[in-house]
N, C-alpha and C positions, 0 to 999 in steps of 0.2 A: 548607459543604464548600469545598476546594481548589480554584480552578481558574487556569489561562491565559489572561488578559483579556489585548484587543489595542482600545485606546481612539484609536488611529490608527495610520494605514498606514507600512510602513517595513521597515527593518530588524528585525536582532530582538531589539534591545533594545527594542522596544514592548511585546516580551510580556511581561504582569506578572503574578506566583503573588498571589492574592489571596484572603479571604473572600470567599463570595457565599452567598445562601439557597441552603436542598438544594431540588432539584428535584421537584415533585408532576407525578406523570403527568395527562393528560387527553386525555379520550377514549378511543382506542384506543392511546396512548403507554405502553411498556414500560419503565421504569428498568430501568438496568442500573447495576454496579458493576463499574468499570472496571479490571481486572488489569494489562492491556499496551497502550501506545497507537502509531498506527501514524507516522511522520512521512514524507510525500512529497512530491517536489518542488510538484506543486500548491498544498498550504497555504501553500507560503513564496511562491509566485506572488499567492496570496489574500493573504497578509497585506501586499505591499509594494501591495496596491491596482491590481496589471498585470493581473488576471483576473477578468471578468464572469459571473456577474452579480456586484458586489461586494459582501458581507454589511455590513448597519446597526452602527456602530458603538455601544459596544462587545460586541464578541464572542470566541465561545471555539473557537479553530483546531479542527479536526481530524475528520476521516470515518473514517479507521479504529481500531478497537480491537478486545480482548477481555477480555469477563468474564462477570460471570454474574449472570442476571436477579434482581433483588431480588424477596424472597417464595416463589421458585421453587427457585432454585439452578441452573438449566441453563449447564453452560456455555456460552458464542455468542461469537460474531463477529460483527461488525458493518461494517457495508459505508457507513454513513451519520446521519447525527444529527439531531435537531429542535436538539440543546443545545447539539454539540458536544463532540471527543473528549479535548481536552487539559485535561482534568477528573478528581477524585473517580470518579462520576457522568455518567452518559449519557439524556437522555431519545431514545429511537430509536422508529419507527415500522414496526410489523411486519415489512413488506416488506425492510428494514434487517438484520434479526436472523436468523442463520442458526448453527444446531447446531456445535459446535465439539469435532471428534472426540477420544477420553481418549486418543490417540496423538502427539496436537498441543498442543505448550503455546500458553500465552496470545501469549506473545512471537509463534510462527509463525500464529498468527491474527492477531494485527493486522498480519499481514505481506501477508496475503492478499485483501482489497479491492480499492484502488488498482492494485498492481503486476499480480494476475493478470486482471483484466477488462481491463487497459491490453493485454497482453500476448496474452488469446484476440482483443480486439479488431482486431488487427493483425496477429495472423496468419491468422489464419478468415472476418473479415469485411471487412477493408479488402484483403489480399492473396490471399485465398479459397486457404492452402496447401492443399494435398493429401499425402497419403501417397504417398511414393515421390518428394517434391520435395528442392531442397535448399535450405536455408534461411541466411542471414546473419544473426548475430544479432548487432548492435555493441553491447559495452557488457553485454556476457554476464555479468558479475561484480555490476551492480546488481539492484536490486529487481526490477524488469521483465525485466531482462534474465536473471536466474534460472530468474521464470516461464517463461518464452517459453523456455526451453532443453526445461523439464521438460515444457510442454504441445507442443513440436516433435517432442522424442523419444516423447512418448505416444501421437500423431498418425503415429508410422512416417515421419517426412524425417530427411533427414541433416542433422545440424548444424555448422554452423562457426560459432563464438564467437569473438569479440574481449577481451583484458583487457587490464589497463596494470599491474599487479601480479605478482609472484612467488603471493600470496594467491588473487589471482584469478583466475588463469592453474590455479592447483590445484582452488579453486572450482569454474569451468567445466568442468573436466574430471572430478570429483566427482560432480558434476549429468549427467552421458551425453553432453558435447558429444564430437563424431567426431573433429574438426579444432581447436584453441585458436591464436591468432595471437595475439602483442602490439603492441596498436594506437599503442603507444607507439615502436613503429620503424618509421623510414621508408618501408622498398618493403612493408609488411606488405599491403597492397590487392594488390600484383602475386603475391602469396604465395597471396592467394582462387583 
């Protein structure tokens, strides 16, 4: 099978497309076959060697994807990897594998790991929002910053997003934000 080998730390030309043996489950490990893979800023933190614990080299980036269990066919999403997501092939361990609804392509499932646990994490458990708060969300146009719009507005606060794009700017406002600023002009903080 295909995969993303990263034989040392760096930029990203370390990452190399390579053969490697296909992957046999054990134990309780599920193969998956990998549809859509997720890229977050973390892996590229992981791969230049700035983020612990650092994985044995060499190894194959990536926690999020979607595809669908080999021998089963279910489609999933996957929030984490024994193998590695930037592959063919995924060896994942239960806990990882989560139903991936026939509304959601593969693409917005590997969209969903990383960005939206970043996003309930910070707003629900580090900032404890509540409904009827109002929320800031900088950077409303990224992965997380998406999440965190759609799970703010699901939560009943009010939102104000940030973009730096004409894209983004359309984006956020697409997604239920109340307020869009662009964080790419000066007094936009005196505008919140």
């Amino acid at each position: 099978m295909k995969a993303i080998r990263v034989h040392q730390f760096g930029g990203p030309e370390v990452m190399k497309l390579e053969e490697i043996p296909d992957l046999e489950p054990h134990g309780d490990e599920v193969l998956v076959r990998l549809r859509a893979i997720g890229v977050n800023p973390v892996d590229t933190y992981i791969r230049a060697g700035s983020y612990d614990p650092k994985p044995n080299l060499p190894y194959t980036p990536g926690k999020d994807a979607a595809g669908e269990v080999v021998g089963g066919g279910h489609r999933v999403y996957i929030t984490g990897t024994v193998s590695g997501a930037y592959a063919e092939y995924a060896l994942c361990k239960p806990a990882d594998i989560h139903p991936l609804p026939k509304r959601l392509s593969f693409e917005q499932g590997a969209a969903i790991g990383v960005p939206y646990a970043t996003a309930y994490r910070a707003l629900f458990q580090r900032a404890r929002a509540c409904p009827g708060e109002t929320v800031l969300i900088h950077g409303g146009s990224g992965g997380v910053g998406t999440a965190a719009i759609q799970l703010a507005r699901n939560a009943g606060m009010t939102v104000i997003a940030t973009a730096g794009t004409d894209e983004g700017i359309a984006l956020t406002k697409k997604l239920g934000a109340h307020h869009v600023l662009n964080h790419r002009q000066p007094e936009y903080l005196a505008d919140v």
